[in-house]
C-alpha positions as CSV (number, residue, x, y, z in Angstrom):
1,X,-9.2,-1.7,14.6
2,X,-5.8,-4.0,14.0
3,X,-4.6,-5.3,18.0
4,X,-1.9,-6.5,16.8
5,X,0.8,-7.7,14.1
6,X,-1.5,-10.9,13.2
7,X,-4.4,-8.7,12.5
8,X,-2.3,-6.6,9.8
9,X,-1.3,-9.6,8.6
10,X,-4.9,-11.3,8.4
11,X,-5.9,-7.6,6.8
12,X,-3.0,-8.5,4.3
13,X,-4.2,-11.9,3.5
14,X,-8.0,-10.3,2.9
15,X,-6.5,-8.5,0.1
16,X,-3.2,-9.7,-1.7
17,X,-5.9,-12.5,-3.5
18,X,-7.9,-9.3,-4.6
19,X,-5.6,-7.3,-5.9
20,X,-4.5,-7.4,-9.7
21,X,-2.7,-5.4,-12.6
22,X,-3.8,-1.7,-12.5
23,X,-4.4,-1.3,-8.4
24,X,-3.1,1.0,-6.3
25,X,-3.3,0.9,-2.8
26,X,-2.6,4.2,-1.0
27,X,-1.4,4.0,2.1
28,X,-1.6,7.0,5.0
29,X,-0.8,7.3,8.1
30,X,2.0,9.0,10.1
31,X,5.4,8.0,10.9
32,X,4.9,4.3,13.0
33,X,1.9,3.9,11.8
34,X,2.0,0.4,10.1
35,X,1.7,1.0,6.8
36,X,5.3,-0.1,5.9
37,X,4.0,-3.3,8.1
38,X,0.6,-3.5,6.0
39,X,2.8,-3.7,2.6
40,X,5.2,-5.7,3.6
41,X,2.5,-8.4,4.5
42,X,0.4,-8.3,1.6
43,X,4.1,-8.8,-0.6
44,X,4.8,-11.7,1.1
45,X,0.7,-13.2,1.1
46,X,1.4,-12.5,-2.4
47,X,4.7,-15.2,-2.0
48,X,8.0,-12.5,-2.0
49,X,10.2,-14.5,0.2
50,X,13.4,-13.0,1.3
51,X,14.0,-9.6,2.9
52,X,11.3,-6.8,2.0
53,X,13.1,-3.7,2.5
54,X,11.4,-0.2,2.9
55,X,11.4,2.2,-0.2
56,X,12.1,5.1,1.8
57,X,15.6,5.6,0.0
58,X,14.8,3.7,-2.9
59,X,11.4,5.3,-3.7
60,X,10.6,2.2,-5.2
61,X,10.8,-1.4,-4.8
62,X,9.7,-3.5,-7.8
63,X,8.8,-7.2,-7.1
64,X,7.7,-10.0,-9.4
65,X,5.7,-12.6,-7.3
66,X,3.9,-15.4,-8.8
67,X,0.5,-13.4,-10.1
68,X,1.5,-10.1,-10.5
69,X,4.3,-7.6,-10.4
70,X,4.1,-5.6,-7.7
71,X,5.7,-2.0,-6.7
72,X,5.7,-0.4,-3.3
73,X,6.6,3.1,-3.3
74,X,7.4,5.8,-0.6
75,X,6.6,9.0,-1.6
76,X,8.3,11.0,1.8
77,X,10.7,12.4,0.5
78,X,8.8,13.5,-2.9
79,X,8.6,17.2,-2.7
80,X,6.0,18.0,-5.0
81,X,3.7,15.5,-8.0
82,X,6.1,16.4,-10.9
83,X,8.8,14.2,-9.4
84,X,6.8,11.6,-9.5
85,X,7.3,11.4,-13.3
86,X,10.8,10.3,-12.8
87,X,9.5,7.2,-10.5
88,X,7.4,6.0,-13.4
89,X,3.7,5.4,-11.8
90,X,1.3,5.6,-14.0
91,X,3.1,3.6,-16.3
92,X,3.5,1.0,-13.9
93,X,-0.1,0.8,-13.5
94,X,-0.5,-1.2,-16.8
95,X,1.3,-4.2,-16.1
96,X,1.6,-4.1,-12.2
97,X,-0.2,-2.9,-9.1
98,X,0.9,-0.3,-6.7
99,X,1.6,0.1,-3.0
100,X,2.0,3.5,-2.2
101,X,3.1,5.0,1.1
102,X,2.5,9.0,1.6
103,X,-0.1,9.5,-1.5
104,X,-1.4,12.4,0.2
105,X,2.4,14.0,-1.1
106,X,1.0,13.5,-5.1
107,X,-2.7,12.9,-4.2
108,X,-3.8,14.0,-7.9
109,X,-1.6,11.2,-9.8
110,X,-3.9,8.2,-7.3
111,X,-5.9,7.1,-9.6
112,X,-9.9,7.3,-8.6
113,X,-10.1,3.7,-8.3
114,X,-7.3,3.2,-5.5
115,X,-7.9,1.5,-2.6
116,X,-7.3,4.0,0.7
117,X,-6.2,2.7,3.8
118,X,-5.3,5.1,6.4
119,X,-3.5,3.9,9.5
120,X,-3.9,5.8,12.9
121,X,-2.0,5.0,15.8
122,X,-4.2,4.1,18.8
123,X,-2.2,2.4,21.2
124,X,1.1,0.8,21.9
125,X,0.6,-2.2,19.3
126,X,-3.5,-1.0,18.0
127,X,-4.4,1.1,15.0
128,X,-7.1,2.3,13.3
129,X,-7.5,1.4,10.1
130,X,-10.2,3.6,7.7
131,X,-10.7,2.0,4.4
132,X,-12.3,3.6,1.6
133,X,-12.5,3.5,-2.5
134,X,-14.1,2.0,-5.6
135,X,-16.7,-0.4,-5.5
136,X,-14.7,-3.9,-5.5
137,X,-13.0,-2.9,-2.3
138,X,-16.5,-2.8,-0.4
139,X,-15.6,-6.0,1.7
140,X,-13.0,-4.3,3.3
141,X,-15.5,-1.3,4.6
142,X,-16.5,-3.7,7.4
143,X,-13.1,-4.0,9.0
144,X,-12.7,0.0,9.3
């Protein structure tokens, strides 16, 4: 359960330091429900300073912090997984890691590795957050 906007962002701050070149983090959750929030706080734990717009017109946002390159995607308005050729992914996934909001609309290009957090609105500032996913993410499980 995250009460509150410091929780996400302590949630943030328990994984920016883990994450690394090749992860994805898929994000899910309906409209409101903080996952814009949740990315936007692990990009600036990670040390993006200035305005951290969402990707919902963009698609994509590509940041360089000081560890990694980072993307954070919305996949909304993707209609169906061939478009997501176009955004460039996969190939992303050598050299940076991946924030993706709405992977349930290409949920066979998430790679079986990704980290899953699904946000469920619970109250007027609380959510539920489910984690699940590979092996290294297992200090996360007790927070869901």
């Amino acid at each position: 359960m995250v009460r509150s906007l410091a929780e996400t962002e302590d949630l943030a701050r328990r994984i920016a330091p883990e994450l690394r070149v090749g992860d994805t983090l898929a994000l899910k959750g309906a409209l409101g429900a903080g996952k814009t929030t949740l990315a936007r706080a692990i990009l600036r734990t990670l040390g993006v300073d200035g305005e951290v717009p969402s990707p919902s017109f963009t698609l994509v946002q590509e940041y360089e912090t000081p560890r990694l390159k980072v993307l954070h995607c919305d996949l909304y308005r993707i209609r169906d997984a061939t478009e997501l050729a176009e955004l460039g992914i996969e190939d992303a996934l050598r050299d940076s890691a991946v924030l993706i909001e709405w992977p349930e609309r290409a949920e066979s290009c998430i790679p079986e590795n990704a980290l899953w957090i699904e946000m469920e609105i619970s109250g007027q500032s609380e959510r539920r957050v489910a984690m699940s996913g590979a092996e290294r993410w297992s200090f996360l499980q007790e927070l869901s």
